[in-house]
C-alpha positions as CSV (number, residue, x, y, z in Angstrom):
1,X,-65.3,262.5,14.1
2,X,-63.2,260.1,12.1
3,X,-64.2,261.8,8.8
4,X,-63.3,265.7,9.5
5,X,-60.0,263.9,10.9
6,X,-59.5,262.1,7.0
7,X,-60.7,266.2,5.7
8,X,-58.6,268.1,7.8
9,X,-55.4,265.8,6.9
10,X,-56.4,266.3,3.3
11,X,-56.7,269.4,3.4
12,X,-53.3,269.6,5.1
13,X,-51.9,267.7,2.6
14,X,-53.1,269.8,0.1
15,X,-52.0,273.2,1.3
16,X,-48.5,271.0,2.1
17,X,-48.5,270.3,-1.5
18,X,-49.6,273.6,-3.0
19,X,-46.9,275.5,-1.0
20,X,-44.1,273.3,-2.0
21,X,-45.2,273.1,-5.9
22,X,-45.2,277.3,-5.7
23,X,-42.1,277.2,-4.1
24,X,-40.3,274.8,-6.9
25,X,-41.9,277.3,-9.6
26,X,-39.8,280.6,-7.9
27,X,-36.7,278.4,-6.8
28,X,-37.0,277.7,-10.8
29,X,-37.7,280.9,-11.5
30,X,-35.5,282.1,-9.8
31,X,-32.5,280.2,-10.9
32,X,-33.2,281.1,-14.3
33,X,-33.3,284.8,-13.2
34,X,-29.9,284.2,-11.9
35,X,-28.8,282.7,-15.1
36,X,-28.5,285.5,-17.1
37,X,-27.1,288.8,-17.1
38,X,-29.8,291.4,-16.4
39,X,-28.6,294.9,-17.6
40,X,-29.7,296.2,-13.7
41,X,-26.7,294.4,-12.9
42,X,-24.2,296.2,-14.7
43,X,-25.6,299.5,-15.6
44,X,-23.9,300.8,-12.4
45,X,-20.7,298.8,-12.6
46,X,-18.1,301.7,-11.8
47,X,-19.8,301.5,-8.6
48,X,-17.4,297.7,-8.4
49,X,-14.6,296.7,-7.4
50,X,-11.7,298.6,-10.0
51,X,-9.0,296.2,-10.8
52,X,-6.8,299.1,-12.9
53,X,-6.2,302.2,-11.8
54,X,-5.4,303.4,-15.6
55,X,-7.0,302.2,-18.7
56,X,-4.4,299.4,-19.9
57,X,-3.6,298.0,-23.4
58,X,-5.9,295.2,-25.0
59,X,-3.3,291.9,-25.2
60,X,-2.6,292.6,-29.1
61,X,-3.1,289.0,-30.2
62,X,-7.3,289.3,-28.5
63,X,-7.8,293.3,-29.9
64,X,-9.4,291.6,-33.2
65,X,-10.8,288.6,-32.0
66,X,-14.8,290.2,-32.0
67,X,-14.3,291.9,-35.3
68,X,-12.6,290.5,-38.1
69,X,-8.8,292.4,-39.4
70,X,-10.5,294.2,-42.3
71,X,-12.0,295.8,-40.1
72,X,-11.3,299.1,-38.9
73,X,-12.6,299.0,-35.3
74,X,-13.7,296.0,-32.7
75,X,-14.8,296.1,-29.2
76,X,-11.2,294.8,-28.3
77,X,-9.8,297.8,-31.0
78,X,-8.7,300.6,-29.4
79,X,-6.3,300.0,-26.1
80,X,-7.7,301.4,-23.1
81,X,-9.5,298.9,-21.0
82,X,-11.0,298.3,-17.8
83,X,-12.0,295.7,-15.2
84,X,-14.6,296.1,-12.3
85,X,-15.5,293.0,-10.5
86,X,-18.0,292.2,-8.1
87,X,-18.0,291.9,-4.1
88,X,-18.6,288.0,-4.9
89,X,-16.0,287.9,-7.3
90,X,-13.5,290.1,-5.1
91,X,-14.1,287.8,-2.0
92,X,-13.6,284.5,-4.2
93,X,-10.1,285.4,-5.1
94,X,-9.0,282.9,-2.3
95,X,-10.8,280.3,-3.2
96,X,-10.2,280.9,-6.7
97,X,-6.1,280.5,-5.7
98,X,-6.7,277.0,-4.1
99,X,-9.5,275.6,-6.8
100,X,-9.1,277.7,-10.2
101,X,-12.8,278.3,-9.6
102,X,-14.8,281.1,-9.2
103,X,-18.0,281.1,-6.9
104,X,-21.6,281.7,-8.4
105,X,-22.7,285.2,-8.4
106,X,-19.3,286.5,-9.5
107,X,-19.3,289.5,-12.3
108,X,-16.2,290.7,-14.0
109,X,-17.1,293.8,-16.3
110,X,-14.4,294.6,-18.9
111,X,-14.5,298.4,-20.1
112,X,-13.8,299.3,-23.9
113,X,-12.7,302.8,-23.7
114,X,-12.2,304.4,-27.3
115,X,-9.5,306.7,-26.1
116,X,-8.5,305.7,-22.7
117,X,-10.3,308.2,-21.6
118,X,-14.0,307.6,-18.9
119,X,-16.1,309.2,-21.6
120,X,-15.2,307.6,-24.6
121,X,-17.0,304.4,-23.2
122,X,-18.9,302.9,-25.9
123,X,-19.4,299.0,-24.7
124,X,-18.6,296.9,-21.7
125,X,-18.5,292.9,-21.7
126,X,-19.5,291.0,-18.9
127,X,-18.8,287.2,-17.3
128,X,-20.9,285.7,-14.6
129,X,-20.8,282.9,-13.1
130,X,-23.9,281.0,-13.4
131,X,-23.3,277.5,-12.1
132,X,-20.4,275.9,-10.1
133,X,-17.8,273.5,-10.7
134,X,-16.0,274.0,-14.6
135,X,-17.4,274.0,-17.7
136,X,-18.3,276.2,-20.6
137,X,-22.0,276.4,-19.5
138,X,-20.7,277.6,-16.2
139,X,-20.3,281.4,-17.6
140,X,-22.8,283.9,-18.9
141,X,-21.2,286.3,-21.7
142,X,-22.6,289.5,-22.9
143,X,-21.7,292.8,-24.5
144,X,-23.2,295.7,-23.7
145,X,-23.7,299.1,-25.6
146,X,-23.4,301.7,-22.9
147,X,-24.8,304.3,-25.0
148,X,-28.5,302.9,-25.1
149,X,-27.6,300.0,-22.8
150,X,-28.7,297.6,-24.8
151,X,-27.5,294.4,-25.3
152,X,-25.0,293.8,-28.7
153,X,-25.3,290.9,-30.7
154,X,-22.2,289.4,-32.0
155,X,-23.9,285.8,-33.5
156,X,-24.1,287.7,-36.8
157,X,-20.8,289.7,-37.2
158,X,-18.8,288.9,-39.8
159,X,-16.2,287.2,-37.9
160,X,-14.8,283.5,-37.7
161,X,-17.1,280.9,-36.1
162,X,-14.9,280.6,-33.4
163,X,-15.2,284.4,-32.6
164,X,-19.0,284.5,-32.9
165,X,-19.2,283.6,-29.6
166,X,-17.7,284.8,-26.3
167,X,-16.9,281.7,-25.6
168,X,-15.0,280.8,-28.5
169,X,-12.0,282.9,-26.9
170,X,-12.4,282.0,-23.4
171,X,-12.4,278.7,-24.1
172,X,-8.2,278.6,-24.2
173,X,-8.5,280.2,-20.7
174,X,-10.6,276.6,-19.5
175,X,-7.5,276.4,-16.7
176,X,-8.4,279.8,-15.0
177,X,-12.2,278.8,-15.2
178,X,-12.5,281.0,-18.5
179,X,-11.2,284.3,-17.1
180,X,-8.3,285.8,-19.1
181,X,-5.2,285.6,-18.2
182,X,-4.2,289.3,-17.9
183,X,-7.8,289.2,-15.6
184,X,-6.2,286.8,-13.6
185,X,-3.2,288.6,-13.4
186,X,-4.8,291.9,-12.6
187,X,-6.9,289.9,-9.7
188,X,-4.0,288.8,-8.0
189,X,-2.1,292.2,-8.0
190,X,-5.1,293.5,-6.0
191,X,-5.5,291.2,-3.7
């Protein structure tokens, strides 16, 4: 009797053991899912939250900070841009007023429109928000080409080293947790 006691707890233990080890692997997984932009995300992002009614200029000092001055275009070239936002971004406006943080999960889609018009779309860049608190591991940057939807790689453009990355720009926006400060701006006139 006292031996299929010592099996059954063993084999409780076991299956204990078993179901929290498989559950560590998805949590895992699962956070590194949410780490990273996934292009399901974004491909509908018109369906978000539109911070601009009109297409609005680029800030003229940013327009050639993905693309060096010789050359003729950039993503941040021509002036008529776009932002959408998520429902988690959208709600963490509050918070973001009291902290200067925005919660995990939020999404802020900028739209590159060639001629400020919806059909001259050619790429979109996108923020989330991967982990809390501040920090320039707390964002996930990428660019998007809408025409194949596939994602653009900027690591080998001949640009500065500071511009090769998202980052490298958003970095002098560290006080409004690496949004922009005409994002801000736009996020607060909406509120």
């Amino acid at each position: 009797m006292r031996t299929k006691a010592i099996e059954l707890c063993t084999f409780l233990v076991v299956g204990l053991a078993t179901v929290v080890i498989a559950q560590g692997e998805g949590d895992r997984k699962s956070e590194t899912d949410s780490n990273r932009i996934s292009v399901s995300e974004i491909r509908d992002y018109r369906k978000m939250f539109r911070l601009n009614e009109k297409p609005i200029d680029m800030v003229e000092g940013t327009k050639y900070m993905c693309a060096p001055p010789s050359m003729v275009y950039g993503p941040h070239y021509d002036p008529g841009v776009v932002y959408y936002i998520n429902e988690i971004a959208r709600h963490g406006i509050d918070a973001f007023s009291r902290e200067k943080l925005f919660p995990v999960g939020s999404i802020i889609v900028k739209e590159k429109q060639e001629r400020k018009t919806e059909d001259s779309v050619q790429i979109v860049t996108v923020m989330k928000k991967v982990h809390a608190g501040i920090g320039e591991d707390t964002w996930v940057y990428k660019m998007y080409d809408t025409r194949k939807w596939e994602e653009v790689d900027v690591s080998n453009r001949a640009t500065t080293p500071v511009t090769r990355t998202c980052i490298g720009c958003h970095r002098r926006y560290q006080d409004n947790d690496y949004v922009s400060d005409k994002g801000v701006e736009l996020l607060f006139k909406k509120r």
